[in-house]
Wavefront OBJ file of the C-alpha trace (Angstrom):
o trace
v 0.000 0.000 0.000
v 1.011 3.582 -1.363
v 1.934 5.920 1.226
v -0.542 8.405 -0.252
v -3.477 5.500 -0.732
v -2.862 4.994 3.145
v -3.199 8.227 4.026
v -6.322 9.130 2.075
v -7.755 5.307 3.742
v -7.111 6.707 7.150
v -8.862 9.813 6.540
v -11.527 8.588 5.008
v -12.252 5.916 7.766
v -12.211 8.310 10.590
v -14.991 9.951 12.112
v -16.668 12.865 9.941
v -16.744 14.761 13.107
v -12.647 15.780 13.055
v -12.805 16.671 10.061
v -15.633 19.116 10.442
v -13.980 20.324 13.478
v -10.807 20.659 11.881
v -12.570 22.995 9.099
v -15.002 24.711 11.515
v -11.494 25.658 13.766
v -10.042 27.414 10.595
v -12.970 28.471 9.314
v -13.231 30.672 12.738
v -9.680 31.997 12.475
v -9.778 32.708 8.880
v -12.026 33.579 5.747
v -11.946 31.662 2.932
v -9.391 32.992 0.431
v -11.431 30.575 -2.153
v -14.683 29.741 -2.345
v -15.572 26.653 -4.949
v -18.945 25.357 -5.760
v -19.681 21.957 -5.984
v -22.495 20.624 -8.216
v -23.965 17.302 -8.582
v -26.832 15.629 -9.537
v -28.086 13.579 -6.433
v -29.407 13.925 -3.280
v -27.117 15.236 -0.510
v -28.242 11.932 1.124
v -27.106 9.746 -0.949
v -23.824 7.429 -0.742
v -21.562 9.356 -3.336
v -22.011 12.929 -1.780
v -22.220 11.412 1.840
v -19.347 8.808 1.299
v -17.352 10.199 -1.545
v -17.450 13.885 -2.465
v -18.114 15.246 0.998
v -15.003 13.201 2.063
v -12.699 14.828 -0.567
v -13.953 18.154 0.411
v -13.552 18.344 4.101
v -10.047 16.918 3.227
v -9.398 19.672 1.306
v -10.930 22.263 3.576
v -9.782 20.925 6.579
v -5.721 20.672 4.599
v -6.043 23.695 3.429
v -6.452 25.628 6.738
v -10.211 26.905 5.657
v -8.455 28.641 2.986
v -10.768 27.195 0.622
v -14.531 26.498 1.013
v -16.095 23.829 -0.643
v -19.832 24.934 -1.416
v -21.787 21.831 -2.010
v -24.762 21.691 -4.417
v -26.482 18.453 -4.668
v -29.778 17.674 -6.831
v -29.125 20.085 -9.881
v -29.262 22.918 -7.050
v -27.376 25.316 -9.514
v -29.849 25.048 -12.357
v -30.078 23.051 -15.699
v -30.094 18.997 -16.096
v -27.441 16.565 -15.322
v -26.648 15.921 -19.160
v -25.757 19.860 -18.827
v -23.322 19.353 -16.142
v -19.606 18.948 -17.635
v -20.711 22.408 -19.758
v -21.236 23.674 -16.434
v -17.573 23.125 -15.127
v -16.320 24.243 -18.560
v -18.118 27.511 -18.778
v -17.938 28.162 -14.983
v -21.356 27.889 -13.919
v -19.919 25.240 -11.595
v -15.965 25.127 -10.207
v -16.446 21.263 -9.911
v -18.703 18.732 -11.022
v -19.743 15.159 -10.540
v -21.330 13.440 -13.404
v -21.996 10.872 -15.838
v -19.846 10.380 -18.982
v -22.776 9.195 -20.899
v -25.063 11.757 -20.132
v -23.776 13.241 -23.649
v -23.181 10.724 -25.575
v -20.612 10.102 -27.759
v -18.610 13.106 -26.075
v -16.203 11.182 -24.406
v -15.965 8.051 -26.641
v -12.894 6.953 -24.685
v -14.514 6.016 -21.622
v -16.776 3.396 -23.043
v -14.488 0.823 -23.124
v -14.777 0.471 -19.600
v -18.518 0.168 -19.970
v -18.928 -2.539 -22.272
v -20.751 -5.900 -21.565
v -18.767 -8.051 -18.771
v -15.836 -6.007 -19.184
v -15.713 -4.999 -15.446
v -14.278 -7.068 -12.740
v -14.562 -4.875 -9.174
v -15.255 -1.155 -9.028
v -11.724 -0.573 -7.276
v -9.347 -2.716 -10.010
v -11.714 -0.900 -12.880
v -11.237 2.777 -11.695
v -7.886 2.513 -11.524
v -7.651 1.003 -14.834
v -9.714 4.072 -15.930
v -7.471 6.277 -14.114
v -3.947 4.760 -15.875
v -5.687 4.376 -19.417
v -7.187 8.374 -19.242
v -3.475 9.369 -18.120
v -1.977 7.399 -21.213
v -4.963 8.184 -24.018
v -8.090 11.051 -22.507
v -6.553 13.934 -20.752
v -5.630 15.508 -24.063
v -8.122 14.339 -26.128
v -10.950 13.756 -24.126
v -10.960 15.655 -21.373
v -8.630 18.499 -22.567
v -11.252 21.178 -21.845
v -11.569 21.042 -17.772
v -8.736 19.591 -14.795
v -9.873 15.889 -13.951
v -10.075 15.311 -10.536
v -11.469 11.743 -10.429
v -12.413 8.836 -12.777
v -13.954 6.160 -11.979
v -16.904 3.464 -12.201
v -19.312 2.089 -9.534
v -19.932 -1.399 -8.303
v -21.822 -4.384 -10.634
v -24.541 -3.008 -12.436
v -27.699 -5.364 -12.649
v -31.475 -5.216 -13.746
v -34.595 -3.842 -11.261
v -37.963 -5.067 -13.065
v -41.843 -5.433 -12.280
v -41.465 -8.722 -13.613
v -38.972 -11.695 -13.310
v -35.940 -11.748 -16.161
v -33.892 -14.991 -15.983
v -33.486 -15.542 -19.710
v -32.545 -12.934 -22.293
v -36.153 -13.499 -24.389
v -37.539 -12.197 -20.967
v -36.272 -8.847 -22.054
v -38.311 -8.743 -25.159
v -40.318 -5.594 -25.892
v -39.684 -4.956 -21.907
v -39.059 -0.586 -21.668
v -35.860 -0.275 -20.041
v -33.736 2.703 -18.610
v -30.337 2.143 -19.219
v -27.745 4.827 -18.190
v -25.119 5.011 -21.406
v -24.729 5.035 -25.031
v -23.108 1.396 -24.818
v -26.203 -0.408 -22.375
v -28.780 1.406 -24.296
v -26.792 -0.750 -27.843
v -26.550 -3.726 -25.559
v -30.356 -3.601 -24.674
v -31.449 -3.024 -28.122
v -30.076 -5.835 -29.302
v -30.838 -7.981 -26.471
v -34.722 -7.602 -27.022
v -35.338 -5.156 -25.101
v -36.867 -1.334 -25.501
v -34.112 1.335 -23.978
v -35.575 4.696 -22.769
v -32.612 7.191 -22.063
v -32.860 9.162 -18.679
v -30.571 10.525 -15.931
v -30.631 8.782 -13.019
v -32.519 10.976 -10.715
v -35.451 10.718 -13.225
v -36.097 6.981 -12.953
v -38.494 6.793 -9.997
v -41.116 8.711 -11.434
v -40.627 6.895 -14.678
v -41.463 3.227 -13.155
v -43.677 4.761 -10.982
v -45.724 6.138 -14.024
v -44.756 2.951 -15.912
v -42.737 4.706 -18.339
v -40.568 2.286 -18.049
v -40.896 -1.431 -16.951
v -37.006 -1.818 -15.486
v -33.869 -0.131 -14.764
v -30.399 -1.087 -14.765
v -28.592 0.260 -12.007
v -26.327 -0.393 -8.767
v -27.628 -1.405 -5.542
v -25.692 1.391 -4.099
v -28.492 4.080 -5.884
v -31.584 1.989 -5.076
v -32.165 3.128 -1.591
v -32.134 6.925 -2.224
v -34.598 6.472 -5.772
v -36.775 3.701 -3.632
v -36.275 1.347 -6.580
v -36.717 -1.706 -4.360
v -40.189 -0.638 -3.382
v -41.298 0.318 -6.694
v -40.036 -2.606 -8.063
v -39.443 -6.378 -6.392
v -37.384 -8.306 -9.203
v -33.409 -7.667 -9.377
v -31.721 -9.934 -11.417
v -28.230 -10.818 -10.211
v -25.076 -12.090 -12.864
v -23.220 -13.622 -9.839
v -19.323 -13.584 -9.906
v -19.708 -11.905 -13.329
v -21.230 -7.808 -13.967
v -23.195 -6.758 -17.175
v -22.148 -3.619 -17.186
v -20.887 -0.602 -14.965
v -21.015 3.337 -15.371
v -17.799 5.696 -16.111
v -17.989 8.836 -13.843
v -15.629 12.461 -13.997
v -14.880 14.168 -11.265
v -13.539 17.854 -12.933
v -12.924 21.323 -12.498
v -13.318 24.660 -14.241
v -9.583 24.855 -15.844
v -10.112 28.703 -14.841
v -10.581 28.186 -11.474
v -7.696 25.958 -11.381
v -5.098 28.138 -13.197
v -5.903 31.161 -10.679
v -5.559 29.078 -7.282
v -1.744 29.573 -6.663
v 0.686 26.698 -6.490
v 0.327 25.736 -2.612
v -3.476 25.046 -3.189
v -2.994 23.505 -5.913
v -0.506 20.945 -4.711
v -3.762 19.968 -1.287
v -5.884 19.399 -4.070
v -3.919 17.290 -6.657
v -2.471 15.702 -3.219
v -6.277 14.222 -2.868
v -7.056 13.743 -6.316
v -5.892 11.001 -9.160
v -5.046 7.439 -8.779
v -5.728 6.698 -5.023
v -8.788 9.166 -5.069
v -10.401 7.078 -7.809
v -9.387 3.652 -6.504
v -10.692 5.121 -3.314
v -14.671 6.309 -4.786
v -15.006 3.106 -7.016
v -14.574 1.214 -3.819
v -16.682 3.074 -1.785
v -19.719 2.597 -4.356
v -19.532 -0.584 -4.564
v -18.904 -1.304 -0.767
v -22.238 0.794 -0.471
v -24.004 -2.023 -2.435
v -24.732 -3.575 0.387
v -27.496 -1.411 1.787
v -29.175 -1.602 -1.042
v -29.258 -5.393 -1.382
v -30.630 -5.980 2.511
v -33.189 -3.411 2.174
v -34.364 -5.268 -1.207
v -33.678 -8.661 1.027
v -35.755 -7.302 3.957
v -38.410 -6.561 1.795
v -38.830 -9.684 0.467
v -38.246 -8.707 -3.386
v -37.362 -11.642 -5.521
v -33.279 -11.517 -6.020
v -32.956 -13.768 -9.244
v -29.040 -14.985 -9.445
v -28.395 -16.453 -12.617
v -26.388 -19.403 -12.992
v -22.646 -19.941 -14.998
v -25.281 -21.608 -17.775
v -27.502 -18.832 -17.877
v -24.650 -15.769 -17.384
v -22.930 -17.685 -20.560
v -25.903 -17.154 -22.653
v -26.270 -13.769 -22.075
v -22.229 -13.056 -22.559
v -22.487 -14.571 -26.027
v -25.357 -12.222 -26.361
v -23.532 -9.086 -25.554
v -20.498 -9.778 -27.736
v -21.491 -8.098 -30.843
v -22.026 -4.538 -28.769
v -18.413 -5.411 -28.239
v -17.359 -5.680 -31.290
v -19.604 -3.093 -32.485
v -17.997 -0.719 -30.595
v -14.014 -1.649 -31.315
v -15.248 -1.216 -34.925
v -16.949 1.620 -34.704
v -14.173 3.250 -33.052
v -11.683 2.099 -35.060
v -13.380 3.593 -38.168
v -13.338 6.823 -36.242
v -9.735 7.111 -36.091
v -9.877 6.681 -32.001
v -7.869 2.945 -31.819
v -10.882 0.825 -30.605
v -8.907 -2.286 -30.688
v -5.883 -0.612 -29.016
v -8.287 0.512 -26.211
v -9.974 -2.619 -25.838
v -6.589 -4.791 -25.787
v -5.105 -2.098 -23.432
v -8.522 -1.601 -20.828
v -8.212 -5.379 -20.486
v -4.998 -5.534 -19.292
v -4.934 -2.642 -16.772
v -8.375 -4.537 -15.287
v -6.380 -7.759 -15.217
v -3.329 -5.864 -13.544
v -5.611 -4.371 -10.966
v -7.722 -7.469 -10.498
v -4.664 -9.501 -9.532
v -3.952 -7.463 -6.708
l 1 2 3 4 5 6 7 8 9 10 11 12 13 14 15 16 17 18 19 20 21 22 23 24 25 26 27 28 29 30 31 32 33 34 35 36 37 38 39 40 41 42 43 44 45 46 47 48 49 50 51 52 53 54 55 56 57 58 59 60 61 62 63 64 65 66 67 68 69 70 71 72 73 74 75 76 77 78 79 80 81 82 83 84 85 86 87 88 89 90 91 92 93 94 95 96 97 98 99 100 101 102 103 104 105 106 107 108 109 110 111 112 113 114 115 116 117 118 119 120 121 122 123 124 125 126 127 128 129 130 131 132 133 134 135 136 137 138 139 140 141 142 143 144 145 146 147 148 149 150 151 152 153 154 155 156 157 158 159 160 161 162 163 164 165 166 167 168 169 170 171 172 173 174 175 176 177 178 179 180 181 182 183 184 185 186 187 188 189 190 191 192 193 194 195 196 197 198 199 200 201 202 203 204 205 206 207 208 209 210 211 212 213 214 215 216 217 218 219 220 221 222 223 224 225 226 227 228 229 230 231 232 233 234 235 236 237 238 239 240 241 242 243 244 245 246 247 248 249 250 251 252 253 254 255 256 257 258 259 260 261 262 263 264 265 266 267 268 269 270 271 272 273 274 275 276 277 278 279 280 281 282 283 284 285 286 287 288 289 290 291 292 293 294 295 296 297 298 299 300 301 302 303 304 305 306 307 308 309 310 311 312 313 314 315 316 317 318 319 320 321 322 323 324 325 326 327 328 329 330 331 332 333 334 335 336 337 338 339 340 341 342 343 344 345 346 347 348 349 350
């Protein structure tokens, strides 16, 4: 373990309250010499702003000496929709956002490969992977127009439904939320009817029946109340269908002005070990959301090796849609592919 990975462990396991006192001491000896606004698309509730973002920014406040404030906006509290986000942090709307690569699609084509069919292994092994693989191909190309802070992807994605799917003909003509460019392909071809949405708008649309089923974490089910508008969740056991790339960035503004000693807290608490450090959280916060679907008594369906097989084979020509379709674009879709798998299988090992 990293000196700098222990460090941000040990901070991040101790209690909230020392860090708040830490900030409210300085906070009483001195003004803020910068004030940064956070925005983000959930509620302040849940996991990622309790468990993730809140913890990087009382680090920074509290390392910082209260020199800088971290103002934090959850649920779109700024204005606009969370597809609008990233434009927020690049025109200055927002210092710093949270959000969704494939809330604009096709934006940041990159990223994908980390979101295609059983590519994913553990959140953890997968955002550092996504971490190493944007340092070596995105941050010029990609994500050249704001400072990265963060990358990285949440725990096993799986389906929430009204009704039971075991077997992929179970998914035909069923209306289906699915949260990127690459699940909504996957979907399509599986059967199944995708209807694009952010995140925070999925309750209302099973509650309407807009949709039939969602595919999401377990970690966001508790704060949407998907496992009580819902009560099938179908499971791929050792195995995930899919998981979600996420940025973390900054106005590039904001970050030029802030002189050098600021700038060295926050890049201290950013990159690698940051990453590594949020895609394990989300996925550790899984486990609420699977008790409280448990407790309920909702109908967990696990597929078997047999059944997981089938719908792998299934899901291989999004793959291979995708390496083509990037490779006719000029962005190396098989060097991405080849190179995403071994950084996973690096990580995985460990």
């Amino acid at each position: 373990m990293t000196k700098s990975r222990g460090n941000f462990l040990l901070f991040a396991r101790a209690a909230a309250v020392s860090a708040l006192t830490l900030g409210a001491a300085a906070s009483s000896a001195f003004a803020a010499d910068v004030t940064l606004r956070m925005h983000q698309f959930l509620p302040a509730q849940a996991s990622v702003p309790k468990n993730i973002l809140n913890v990087w920014a009382d680090k920074i406040e509290a390392e910082s000496g209260g020199r800088i404030e971290i103002q934090r906006y959850p649920s779109m509290q700024l204005g606009g929709k969370p597809p609008e986000l990233i434009d927020q942090a690049i025109d200055g709307i927002a210092d710093i956002v949270w959000t969704v690569s494939g809330y604009t699609p096709g934006r940041f084509p990159r990223t994908e490969v980390f979101e295609l069919p059983f590519t994913m292994t553990n959140a953890e092994a997968v955002s550092r992977a996504y971490w190493e693989l944007a340092e070596e191909t995105m941050m010029d190309a990609d994500f050249k127009q704001f400072k990265v802070l963060g990358l990285w992807v949440h725990g096993p994605g799986l389906i929430h439904s009204s009704k039971p799917i075991s077997s992929l003909e179970d998914l035909n003509g069923v209306k289906l939320r699915a949260p990127t460019r690459v699940t909504n392909t996957m979907f399509k071809s599986l059967g199944a009817t995708p209807v694009g949405m952010p995140v925070p708008a999925v309750p209302e649309a099973l509650s309407k029946g807009v949709i039939d089923a969602t595919v999401i974490p377990w970690e966001v089910t508790v704060p949407l109340k998907v496992n009580e508008l819902v009560s099938n969740h179908t499971t791929f056991g050792d195995s995930s269908l899919y998981t979600t790339t996420f940025i973390f960035a900054m106005n590039k503004d904001r970050w030029n002005a802030l002189p050098d000693d600021l700038k060295a807290i926050i890049d201290a608490n950013s990159g690698l070990e940051f990453s590594a450090f949020a895609g394990r959280q989300m996925q550790a916060d899984d486990e609420p959301g699977l008790k409280q679907a448990t407790a309920r008594g909702n109908n967990i369906i696990s597929l078997t090796d047999g059944q997981v097989a089938k719908w792998k084979a299934a899901s291989v020509p999004t793959t291979d849609a995708w390496v083509a379709e990037m490779d006719g674009k000029g962005v190396d879709g098989t060097g991405l592919r080849a190179r995403a798998l071994e950084l996973i299988a690096k990580h995985s090992a460990k």
